[in-house]
C-alpha positions in Angstrom: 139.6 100.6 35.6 138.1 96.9 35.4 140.1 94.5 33.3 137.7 91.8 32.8 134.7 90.7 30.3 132.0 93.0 32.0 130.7 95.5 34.3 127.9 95.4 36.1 126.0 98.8 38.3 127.5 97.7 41.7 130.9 97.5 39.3 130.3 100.8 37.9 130.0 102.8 40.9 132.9 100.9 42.7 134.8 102.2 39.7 137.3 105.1 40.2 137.8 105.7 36.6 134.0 105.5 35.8 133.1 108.2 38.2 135.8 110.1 37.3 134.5 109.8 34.1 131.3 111.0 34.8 132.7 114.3 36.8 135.4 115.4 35.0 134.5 113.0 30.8 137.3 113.8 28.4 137.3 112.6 25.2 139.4 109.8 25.7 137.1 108.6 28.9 133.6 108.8 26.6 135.3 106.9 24.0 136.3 104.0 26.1 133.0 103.5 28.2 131.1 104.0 24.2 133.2 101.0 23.5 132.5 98.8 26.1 128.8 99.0 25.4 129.2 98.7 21.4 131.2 95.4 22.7 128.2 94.4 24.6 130.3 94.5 27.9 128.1 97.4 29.3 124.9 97.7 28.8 123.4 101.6 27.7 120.6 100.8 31.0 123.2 100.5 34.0 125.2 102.7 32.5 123.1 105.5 32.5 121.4 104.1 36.0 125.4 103.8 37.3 125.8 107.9 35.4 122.4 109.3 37.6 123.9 107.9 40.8 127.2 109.8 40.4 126.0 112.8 39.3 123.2 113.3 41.7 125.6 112.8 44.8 128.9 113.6 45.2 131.4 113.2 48.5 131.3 116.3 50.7 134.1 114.9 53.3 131.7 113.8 56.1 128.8 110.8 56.8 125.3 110.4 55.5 122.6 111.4 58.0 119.8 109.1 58.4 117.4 111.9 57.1 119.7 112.3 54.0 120.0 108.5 53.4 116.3 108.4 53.5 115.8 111.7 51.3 118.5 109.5 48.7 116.1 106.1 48.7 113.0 108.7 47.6 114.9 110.4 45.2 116.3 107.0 43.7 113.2 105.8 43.9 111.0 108.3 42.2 113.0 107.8 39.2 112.6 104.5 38.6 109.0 104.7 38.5 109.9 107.9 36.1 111.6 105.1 34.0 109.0 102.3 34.5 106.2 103.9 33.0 108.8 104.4 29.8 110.1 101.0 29.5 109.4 97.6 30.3 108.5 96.1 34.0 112.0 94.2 34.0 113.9 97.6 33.7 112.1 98.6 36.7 113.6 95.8 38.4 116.7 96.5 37.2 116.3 100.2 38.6 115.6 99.0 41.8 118.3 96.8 42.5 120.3 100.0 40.7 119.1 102.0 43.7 120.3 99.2 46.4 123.6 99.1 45.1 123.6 103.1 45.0 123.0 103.5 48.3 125.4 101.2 49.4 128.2 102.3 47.4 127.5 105.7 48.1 127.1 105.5 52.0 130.5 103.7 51.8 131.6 106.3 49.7 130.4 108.9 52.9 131.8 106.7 55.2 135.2 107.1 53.9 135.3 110.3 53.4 134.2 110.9 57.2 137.6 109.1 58.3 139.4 111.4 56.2 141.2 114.1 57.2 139.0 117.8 56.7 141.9 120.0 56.6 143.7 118.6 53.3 143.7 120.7 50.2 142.4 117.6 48.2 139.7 115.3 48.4 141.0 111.8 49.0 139.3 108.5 47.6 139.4 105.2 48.5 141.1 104.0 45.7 144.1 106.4 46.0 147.5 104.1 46.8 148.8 104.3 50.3 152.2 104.9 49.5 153.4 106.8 46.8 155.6 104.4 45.5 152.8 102.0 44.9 151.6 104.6 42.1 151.7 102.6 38.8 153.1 104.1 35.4 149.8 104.4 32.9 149.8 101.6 30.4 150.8 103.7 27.5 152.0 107.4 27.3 152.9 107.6 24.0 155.8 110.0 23.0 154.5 113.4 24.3 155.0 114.8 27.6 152.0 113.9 29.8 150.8 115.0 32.8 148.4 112.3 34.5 145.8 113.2 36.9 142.9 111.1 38.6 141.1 108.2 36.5 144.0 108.1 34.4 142.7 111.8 33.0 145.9 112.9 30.8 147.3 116.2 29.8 149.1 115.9 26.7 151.8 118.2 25.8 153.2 118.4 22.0 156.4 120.7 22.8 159.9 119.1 23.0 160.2 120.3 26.3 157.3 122.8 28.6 157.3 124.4 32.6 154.8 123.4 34.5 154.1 125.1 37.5 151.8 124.2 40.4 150.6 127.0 42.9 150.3 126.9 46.8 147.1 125.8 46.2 147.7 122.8 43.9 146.0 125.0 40.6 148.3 123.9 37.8 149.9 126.1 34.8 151.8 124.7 31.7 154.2 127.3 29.8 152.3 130.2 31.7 148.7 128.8 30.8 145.9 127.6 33.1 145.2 124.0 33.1 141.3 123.5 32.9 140.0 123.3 36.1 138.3 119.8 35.5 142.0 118.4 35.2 143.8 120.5 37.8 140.8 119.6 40.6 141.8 116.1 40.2 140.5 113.8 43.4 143.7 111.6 43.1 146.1 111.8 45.8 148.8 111.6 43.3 149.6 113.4 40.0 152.3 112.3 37.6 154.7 113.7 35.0 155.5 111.7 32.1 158.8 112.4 29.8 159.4 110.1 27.3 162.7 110.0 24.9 163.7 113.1 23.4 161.9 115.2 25.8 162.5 117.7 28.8 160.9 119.2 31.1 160.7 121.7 34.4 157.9 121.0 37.4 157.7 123.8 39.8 155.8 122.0 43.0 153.4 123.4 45.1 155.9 124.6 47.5 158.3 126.3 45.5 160.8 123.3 45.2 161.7 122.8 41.1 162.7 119.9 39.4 164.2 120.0 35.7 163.3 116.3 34.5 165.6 114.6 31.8 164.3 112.2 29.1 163.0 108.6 29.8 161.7 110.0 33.3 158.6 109.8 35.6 158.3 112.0 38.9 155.2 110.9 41.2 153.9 113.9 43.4 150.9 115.4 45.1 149.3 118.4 43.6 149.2 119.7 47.3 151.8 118.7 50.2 149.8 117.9 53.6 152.5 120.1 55.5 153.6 117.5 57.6 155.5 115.5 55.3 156.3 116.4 51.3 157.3 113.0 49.5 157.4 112.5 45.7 158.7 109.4 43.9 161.2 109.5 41.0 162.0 106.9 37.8 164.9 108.3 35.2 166.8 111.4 36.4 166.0 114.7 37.8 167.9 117.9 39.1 166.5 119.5 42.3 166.1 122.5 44.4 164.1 122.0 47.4 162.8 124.7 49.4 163.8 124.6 53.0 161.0 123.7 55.4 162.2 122.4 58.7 158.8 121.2 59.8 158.0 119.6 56.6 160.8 117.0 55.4 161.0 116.7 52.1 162.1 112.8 50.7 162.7 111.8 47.5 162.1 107.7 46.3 163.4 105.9 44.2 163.5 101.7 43.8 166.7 101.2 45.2 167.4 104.7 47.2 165.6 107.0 50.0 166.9 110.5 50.0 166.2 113.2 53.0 166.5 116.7 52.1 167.2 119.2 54.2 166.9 122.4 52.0 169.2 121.1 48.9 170.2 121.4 45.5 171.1 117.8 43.9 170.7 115.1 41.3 169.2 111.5 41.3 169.8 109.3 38.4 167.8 106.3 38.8 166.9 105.1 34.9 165.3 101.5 35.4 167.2 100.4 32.2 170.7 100.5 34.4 172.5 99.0 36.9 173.1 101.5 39.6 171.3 104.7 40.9 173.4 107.6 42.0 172.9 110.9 43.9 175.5 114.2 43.7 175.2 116.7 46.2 175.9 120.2 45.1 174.8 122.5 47.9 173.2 122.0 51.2 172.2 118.0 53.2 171.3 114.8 52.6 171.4 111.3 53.8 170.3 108.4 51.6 168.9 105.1 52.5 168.9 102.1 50.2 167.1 99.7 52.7 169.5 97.1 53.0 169.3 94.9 55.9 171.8 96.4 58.4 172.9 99.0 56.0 173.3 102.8 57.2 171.8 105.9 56.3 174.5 107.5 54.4 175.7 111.4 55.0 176.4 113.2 52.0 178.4 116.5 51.8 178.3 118.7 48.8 180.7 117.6 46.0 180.2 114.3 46.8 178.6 111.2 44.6 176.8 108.9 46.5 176.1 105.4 43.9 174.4 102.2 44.9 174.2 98.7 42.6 172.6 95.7 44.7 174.0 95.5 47.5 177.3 97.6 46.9 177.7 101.5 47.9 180.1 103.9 46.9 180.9 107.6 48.2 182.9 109.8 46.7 183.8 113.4 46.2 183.1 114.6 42.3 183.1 117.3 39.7 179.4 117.9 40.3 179.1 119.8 36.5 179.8 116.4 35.0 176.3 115.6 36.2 174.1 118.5 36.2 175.3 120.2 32.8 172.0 118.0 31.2 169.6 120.6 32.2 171.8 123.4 30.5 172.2 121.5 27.3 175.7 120.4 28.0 176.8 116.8 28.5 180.3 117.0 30.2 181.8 113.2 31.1 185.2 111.8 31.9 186.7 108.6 31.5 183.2 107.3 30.9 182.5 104.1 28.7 181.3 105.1 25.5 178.1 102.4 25.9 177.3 104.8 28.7 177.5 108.2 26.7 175.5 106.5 23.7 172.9 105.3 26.0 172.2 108.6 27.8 172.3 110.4 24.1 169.7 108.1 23.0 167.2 108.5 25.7 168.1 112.7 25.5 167.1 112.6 21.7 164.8 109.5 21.6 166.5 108.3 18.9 168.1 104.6 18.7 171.5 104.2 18.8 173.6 100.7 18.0 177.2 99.6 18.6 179.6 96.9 17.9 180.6 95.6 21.4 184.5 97.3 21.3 183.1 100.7 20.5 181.4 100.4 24.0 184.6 100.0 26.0 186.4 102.2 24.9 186.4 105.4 27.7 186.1 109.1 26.7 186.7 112.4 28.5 185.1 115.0 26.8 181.9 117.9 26.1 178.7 117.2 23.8 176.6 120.1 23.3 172.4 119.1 23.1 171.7 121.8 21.7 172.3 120.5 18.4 170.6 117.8 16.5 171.7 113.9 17.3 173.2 113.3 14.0 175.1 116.2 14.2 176.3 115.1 17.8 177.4 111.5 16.7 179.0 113.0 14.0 181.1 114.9 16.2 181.8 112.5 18.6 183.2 109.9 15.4 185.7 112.8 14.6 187.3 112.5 17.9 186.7 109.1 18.9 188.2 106.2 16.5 184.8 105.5 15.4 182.4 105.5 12.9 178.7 106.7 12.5 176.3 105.8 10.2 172.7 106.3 10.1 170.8 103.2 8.8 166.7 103.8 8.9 164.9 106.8 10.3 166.0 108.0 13.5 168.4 104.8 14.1 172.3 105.1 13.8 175.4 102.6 14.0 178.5 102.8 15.1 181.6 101.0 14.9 185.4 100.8 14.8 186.8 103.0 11.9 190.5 101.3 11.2 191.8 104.7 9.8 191.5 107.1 12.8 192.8 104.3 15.4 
């Protein structure tokens, strides 16, 4: 999507959100491009010029013929001398040099796609990142689960937490119900999962592997793996069960961490508000690489916390229910700081959550169940803890010593 103070054809149909907009419009999509030309940024002629273009030829994975290209000037052409005996002789112009840059931009458009591999289960565009890392979070995603397809094309989902479950052949269901097709046929290499505070969900990918995803997350996948290689990238904290496939590896990303599975059940925590990132093994393989000059590719064993900050590593074996009890609706910790616990309760309930600065040094050992409401929680916690809760405005609480229970 152009960031600047205009648009022009050639700009149009170089575009990946405008022609997404023009094959698969939503709402949100016909509202923006209306805007741009009420601002005067777009004018109503190349935009329906740019519009005509896109929807009278789309990719079909291999090059333009000669023939065709020619058959594509007469067609272009024919309708411009359509329009020139509506409007004025400069739209004509206009038309014409509409018609250059459509043929351009589409041949390159062919061109592309003839380098492309045929056998994929989705179309590839020239605009889709090379590396899925490279993927960039939307520019606002408001406090609903999304998920985000091509053109920045959103699903939005009102429940507190939904299943969404992808098929072998990258169709897309969300609490057993059909995505439209226009979203689930998405041209983007990449699709994305949005959870924001106070907000869960499952993804079930198109291979089987599942992936409960914890609040404050964002999981980066394809809605079809190429079978050679399945890769997804991860931002907040997820618990996985990949399905074995020795001929496809499957790698997890992160910012700071690589992780090779081999057939595994595990977690990542890798929140970008916090210091370190940290995998626990509970069943099957894994080695992790943080990309550290010199630094190894670390073995992991089930049982075992694996934690990286910078440049320091740790490994060590664990209680692996401490971390996975989330997706159950139990947070189990031990001999954790309580600035810790408070900051994972606020991004579970999206709620904001202050401290004085001795409340968050003191260490706990204990079981919160999320299943109830975060007041109620806090509450709970002040009765075993020598502190004390208070809500101030909203969904915002305070806590701080109480004298009497120390």
């Amino acid at each position: 999507m152009k960031e600047n103070t205009g648009y022009t054809i050639a700009d149009l149909l170089e575009d990946g959100y405008f022609i997404s907009s023009v094959n698969r419009p939503t709402a949100e999509s016909e509202a923006y491009w209306a805007a741009l030309r009420r601002e005067g940024r777009l004018s109503d002629e190349d935009y329906e010029l740019a519009r005509y273009c896109v929807r009278s030829f789309r990719p079909s994975g291999r090059k333009l013929t000669k023939e065709e290209t020619d058959n594509l000037w007469v067609h272009i052409r024919r309708a411009a001398l359509r329009r020139r005996s509506l409007r004025r002789r400069r739209l004509y112009v206009r038309t014409a040099a509409a018609a250059a840059a459509c043929v351009l931009a589409l041949a390159g458009w062919f061109v592309f796609h003839s380098l492309a591999p045929a056998d994929g289960a989705q179309e590839a565009v020239a605009l889709a990142p090379q590396k899925i890392e490279d993927v960039a979070r939307p520019d606002s995603t408001g406090r609903d689960i999304q998920i985000v397809f091509s053109g920045d094309e959103r699903l939005t989902l009102k429940e507190k937490t939904a299943e969404i479950k992808y098929n072998e052949k990258g169709e897309a269901e969300v609490n057993s119900q059909a995505v439209p097709q226009a979203a689930a046929e998405a041209q983007a290499s990449y699709n994305q999962v949005i959870v924001p505070q106070g907000r869960h969900t499952s993804l079930t990918l198109s291979d089987g592997s599942k992936l409960w995803l914890n609040a404050s997350s964002r999981v980066v996948y394809p809605p079809v793996f190429d079978g050679k290689q399945r890769e997804i990238y991860l931002e907040g904290e997820a618990y996985l069960e990949v399905t074995p496939d020795a001929g496809s590896p499957f790698t997890v990303k992160t910012k700071q961490m690589e992780i090779r599975v081999r057939g595994t059940s595990f977690n990542v925590a890798a929140y970008e508000d916090e210091p370190s990132q940290s995998v626990v093994l509970v069943t099957g393989s894994v080695s992790v690489h943080t990309g550290h000059p010199g630094g190894q590719a670390v073995e992991m064993a089930p049982n075992q916390l694996f934690r990286v900050a910078g440049t320091e590593t740790q490994l060590h074996d664990v209680a692996v229910e401490n971390y996975i009890s989330w997706k159950d609706g139990i947070y189990l910790y031990r001999d954790e700081k309580l600035s810790l616990i408070l900051k994972r309760l606020a991004h579970y309930y999206g709620v904001e959550i202050g401290f004085a600065p001795e409340v968050g040094e003191m260490r706990f050992t204990g079981k919160l169940d999320l299943k109830n409401d975060a007041e109620r929680v806090l509450n709970g916690l002040s009765n075993t803890a020598p502190v004390r809760c208070r809500k101030t405005d909203g969904e915002t609480f305070y806590l701080n010593i109480n004298p009497s229970n120390k």
